[in-house]
C-alpha positions as CSV (number, residue, x, y, z in Angstrom):
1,X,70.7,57.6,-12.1
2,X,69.8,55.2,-14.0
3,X,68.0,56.3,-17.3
4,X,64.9,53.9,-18.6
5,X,64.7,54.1,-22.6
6,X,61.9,52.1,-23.1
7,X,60.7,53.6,-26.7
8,X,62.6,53.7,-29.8
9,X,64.6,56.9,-29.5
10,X,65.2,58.5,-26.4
11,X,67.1,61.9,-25.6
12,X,67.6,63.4,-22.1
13,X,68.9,66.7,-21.0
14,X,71.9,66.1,-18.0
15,X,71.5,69.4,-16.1
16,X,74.7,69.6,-13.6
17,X,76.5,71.9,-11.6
18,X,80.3,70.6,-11.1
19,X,82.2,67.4,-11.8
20,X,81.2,65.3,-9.2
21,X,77.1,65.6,-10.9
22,X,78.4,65.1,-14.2
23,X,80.7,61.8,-13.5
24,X,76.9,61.2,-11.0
25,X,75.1,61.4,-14.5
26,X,77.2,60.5,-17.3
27,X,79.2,57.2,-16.0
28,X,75.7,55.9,-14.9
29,X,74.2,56.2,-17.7
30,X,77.9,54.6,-19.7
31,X,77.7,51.9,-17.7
32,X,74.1,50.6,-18.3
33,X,74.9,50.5,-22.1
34,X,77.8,48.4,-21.4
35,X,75.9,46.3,-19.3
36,X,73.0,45.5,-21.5
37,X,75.4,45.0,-24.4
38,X,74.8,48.6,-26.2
39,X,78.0,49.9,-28.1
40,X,78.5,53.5,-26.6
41,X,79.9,56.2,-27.7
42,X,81.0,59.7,-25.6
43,X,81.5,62.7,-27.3
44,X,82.4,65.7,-24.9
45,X,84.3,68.4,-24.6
46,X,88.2,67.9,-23.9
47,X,88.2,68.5,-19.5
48,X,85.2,66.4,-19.2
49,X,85.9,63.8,-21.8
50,X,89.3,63.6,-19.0
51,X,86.9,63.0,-16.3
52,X,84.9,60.1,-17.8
53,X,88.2,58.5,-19.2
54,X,89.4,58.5,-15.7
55,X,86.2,57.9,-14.0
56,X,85.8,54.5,-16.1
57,X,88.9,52.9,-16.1
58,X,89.8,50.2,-17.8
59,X,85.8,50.7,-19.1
60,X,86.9,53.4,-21.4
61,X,88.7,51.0,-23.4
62,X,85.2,49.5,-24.2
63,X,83.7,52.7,-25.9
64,X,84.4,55.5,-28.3
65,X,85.6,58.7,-26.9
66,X,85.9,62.0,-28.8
67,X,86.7,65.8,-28.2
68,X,83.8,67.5,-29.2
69,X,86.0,70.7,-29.3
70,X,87.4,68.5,-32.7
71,X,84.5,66.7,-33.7
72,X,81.8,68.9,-32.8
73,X,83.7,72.4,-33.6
74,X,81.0,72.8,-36.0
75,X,77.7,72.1,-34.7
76,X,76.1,71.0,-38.4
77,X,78.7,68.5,-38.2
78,X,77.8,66.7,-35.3
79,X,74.8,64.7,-36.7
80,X,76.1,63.3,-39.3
81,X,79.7,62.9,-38.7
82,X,79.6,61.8,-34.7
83,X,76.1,60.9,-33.8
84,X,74.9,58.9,-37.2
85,X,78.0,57.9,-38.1
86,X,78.1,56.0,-35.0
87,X,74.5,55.0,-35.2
88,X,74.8,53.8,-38.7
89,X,78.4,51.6,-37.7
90,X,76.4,49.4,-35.4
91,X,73.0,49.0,-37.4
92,X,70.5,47.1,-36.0
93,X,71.6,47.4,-32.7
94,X,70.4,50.4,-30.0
95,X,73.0,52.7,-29.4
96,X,74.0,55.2,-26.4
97,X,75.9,58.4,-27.1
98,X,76.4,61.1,-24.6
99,X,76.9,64.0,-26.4
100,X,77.6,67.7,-24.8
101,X,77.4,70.1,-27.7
102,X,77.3,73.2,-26.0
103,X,79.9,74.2,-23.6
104,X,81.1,77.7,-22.0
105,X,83.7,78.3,-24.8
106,X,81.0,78.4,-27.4
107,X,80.6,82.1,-28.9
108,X,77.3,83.7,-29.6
109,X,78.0,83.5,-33.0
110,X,77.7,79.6,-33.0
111,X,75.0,79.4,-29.9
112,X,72.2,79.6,-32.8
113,X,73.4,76.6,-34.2
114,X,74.1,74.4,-31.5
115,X,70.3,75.3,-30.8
116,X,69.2,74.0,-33.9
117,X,71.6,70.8,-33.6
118,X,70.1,70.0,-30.7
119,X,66.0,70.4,-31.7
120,X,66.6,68.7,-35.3
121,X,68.3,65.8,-33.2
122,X,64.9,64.4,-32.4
123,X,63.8,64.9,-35.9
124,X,67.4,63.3,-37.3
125,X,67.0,59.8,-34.9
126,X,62.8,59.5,-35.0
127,X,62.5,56.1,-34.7
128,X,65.4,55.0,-34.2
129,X,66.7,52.8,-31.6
130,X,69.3,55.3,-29.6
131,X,69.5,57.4,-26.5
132,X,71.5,60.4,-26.7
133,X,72.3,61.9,-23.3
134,X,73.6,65.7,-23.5
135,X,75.0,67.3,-20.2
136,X,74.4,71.0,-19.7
137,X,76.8,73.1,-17.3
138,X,74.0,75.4,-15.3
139,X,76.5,76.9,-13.2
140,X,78.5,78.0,-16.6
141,X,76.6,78.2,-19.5
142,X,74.0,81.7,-20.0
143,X,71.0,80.7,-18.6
144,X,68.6,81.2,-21.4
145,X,70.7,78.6,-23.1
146,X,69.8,75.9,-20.4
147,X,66.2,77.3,-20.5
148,X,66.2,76.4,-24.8
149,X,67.3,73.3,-23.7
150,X,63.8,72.3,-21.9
151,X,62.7,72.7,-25.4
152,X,65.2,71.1,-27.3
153,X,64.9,68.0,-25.1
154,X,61.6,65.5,-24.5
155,X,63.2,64.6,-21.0
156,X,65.2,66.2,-18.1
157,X,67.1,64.4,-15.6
158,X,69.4,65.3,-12.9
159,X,71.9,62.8,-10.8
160,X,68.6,62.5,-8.4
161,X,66.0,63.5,-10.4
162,X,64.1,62.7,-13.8
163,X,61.0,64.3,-15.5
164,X,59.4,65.5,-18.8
165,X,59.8,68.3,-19.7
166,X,56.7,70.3,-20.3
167,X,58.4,73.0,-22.4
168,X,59.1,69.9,-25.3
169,X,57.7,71.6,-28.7
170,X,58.2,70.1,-32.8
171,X,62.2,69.9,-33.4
172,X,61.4,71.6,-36.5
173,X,59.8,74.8,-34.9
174,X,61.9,75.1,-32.4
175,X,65.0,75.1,-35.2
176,X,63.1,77.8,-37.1
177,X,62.9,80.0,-34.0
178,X,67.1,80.4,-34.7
179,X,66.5,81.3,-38.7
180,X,67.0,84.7,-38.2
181,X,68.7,87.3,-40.6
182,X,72.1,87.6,-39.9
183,X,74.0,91.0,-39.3
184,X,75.2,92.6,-42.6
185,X,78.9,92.1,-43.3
186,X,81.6,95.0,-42.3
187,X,81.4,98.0,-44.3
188,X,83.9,97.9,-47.3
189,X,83.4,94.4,-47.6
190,X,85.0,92.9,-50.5
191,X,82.7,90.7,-53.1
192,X,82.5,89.0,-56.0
193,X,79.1,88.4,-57.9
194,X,78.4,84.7,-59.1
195,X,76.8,83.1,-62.0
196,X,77.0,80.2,-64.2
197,X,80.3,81.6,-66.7
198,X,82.3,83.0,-63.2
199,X,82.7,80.1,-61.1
200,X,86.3,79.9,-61.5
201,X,87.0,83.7,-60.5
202,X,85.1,82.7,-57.8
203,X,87.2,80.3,-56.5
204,X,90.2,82.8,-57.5
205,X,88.8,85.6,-55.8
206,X,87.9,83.6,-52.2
207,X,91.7,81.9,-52.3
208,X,93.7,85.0,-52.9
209,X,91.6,86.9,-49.8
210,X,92.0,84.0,-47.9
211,X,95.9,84.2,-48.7
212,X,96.0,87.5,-47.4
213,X,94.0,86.4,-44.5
214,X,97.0,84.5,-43.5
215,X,95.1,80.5,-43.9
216,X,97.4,78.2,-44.9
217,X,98.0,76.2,-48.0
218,X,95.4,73.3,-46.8
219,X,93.0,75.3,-45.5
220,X,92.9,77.5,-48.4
221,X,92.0,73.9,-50.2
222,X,89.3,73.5,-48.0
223,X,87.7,77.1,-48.3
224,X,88.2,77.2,-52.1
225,X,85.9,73.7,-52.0
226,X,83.3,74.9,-50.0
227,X,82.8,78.2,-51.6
228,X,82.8,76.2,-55.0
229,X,80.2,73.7,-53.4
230,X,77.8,77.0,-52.2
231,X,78.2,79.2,-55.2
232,X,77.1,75.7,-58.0
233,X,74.3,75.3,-55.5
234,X,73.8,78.8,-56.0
235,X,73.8,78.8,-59.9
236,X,71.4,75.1,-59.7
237,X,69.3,76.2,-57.2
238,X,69.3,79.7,-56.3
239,X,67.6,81.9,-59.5
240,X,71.4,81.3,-61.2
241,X,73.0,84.6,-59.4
242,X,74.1,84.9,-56.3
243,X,77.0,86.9,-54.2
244,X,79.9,86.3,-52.3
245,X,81.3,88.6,-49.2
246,X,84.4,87.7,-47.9
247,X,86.1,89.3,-44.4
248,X,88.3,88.8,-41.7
249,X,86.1,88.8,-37.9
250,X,88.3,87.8,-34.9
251,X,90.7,84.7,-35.5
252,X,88.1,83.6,-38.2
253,X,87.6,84.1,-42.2
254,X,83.8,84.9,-43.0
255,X,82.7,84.0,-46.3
256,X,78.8,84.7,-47.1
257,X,77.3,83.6,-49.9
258,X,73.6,85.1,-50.7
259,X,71.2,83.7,-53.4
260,X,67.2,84.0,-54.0
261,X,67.1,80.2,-53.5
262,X,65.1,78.9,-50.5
263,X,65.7,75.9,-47.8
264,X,62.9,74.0,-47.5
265,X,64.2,70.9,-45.6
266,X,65.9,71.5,-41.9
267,X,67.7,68.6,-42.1
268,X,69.6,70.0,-45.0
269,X,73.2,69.5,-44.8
270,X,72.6,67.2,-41.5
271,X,71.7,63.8,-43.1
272,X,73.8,61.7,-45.6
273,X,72.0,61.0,-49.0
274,X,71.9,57.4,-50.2
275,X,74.8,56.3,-51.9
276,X,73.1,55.7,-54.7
277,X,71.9,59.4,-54.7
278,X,73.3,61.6,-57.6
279,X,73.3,65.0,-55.2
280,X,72.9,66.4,-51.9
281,X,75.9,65.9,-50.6
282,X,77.1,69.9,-51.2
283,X,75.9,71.0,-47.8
284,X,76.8,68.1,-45.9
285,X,80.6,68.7,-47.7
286,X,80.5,72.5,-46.0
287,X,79.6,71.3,-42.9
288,X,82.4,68.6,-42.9
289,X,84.8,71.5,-44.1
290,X,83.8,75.2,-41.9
291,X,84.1,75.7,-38.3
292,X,81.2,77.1,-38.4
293,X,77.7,77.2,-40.8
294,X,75.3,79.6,-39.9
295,X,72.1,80.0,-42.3
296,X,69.3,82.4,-43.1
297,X,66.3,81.2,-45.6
298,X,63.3,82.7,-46.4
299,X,61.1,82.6,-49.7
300,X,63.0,85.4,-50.9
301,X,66.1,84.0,-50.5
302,X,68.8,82.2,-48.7
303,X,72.1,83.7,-46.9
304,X,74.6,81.0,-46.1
305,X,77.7,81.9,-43.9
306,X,80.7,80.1,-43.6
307,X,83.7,80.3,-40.5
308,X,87.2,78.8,-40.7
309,X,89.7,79.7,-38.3
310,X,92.6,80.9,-38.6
């Protein structure tokens, strides 16, 4: 099918039900962008990135492929480090990017803010000249995750059929609807409180539990950074106190950091500040470091919660 993108940003829903709908959908839509001269980028999970690679040919070699298992592992990643990054690389010209975000692998835990990715998309690219196609598996994903996607998305298409989808409401609601308190951490959780003069036990205190969590030496690095990043932010902008759980869940490391701060901007973490700017770049940093960011905010405070694996 081919997909008309006749205003400035565009961003259809692919719903499919085995690999012969998706290739129906997705090379299509690769195609057109070649034809009309837009640079195209696929970002997809690892089996069907194989199937487009194969599907295309010696087309593949014409467009940017990447594993959104990689890329994506983190959904508050995806926006700024695959979707504008690409956008921004070719300025000035429109862009294509098929994107699949959510896939059957992806937990509960992380469901909420693949959500979100996919609502503040709309707000993240207003205005500008793209079309980001993302495929949903109906036959394997829970249902009432294809059903958020009728509201996450302005348009609907299948391999024989396209419409508007009347269940389209504000990115930025829709993203609130997931800002929900998250449960409370294990009982006997270890913590450390935080304030301006304890930064550096901090950091201690989150590299020697995840030590004995088994990360290693680089990922340790990472953690230590992010934590570091959260608990100044913490100190700037959260009343100057905060605390820090830290605990093992699964194959991952959970560290929480809680403050009386509050998030007023969605986008938060999701879009690169100027160059120029002096800050903002904190949140964007944990994004770019954690497997997985998952946030609470209210006006009486914000819980930030933080996933690497191990």
């Amino acid at each position: 099918m081919t997909i008309q993108t006749v205003e400035e940003f565009a961003h259809p829903a692919l719903l499919y039900r085995d690999a012969d709908e998706y290739l129906a959908g997705v090379v299509p839509f690769i195609r057109d962008g070649l034809a009309a001269d837009e640079p195209v980028a696929v970002a997809v999970p690892t089996a069907n990135l194989a199937l487009v690679r194969d599907a295309l040919g010696a087309d593949a070699d014409r467009i940017v492929l990447r594993d959104m298992t990689v890329a994506g592992r983190n959904p508050g990643r995806i926006i700024p480090m695959v979707l504008l990054a690409f956008a921004n690389a070719h300025a000035g010209r429109r862009v294509r990017i098929v994107g699949e975000p959510i896939w059957a692998g992806r937990s509960a835990a992380e469901y909420p803010a693949c959500a979100q990715h996919e609502a503040l998309i709309n707000a993240a690219f207003a205005g500008r000249a793209a079309t980001i196609l993302c495929p949903y598996d109906i036959t394997g994903l829970d249902p009432a995750w294809v059903d958020d996607a009728h509201r996450t998305h302005p348009e609907m298409l299948t391999p024989t059929r396209r419409w508007e989808s009347p269940r389209y409401a504000d990115p930025v609601a829709v993203a609130a609807r997931f800002n929900q308190p998250l449960p409370d951490p294990p009982a006997g959780t270890a913590s450390i409180a935080i304030d301006l003069f304890n930064l550096r036990d901090v950091r201690h205190f989150v590299a020697e539990q995840a030590s004995w969590a088994g990360l290693g030496v680089d990922r340790i690095d990472e953690l230590a950074l992010a934590v570091n990043e959260l608990a100044t932010n913490a100190v700037r902008h959260g009343g100057g106190t905060g605390e820090l759980a830290v605990w093992v869940q699964d194959d991952h490391l959970v560290c929480q950091l809680s403050d009386r701060g509050s998030l007023s901007n969605p986008l938060a973490g999701r879009i690169p500040p100027p160059h120029e700017a002096p800050g903002g770049r904190g949140l964007l940093m944990v994004n770019q470091l954690c497997d997985l960011v998952r946030i609470h905010t209210s006006p009486d405070g914000t819980t930030i919660r933080i996933h690497l694996n191990r």
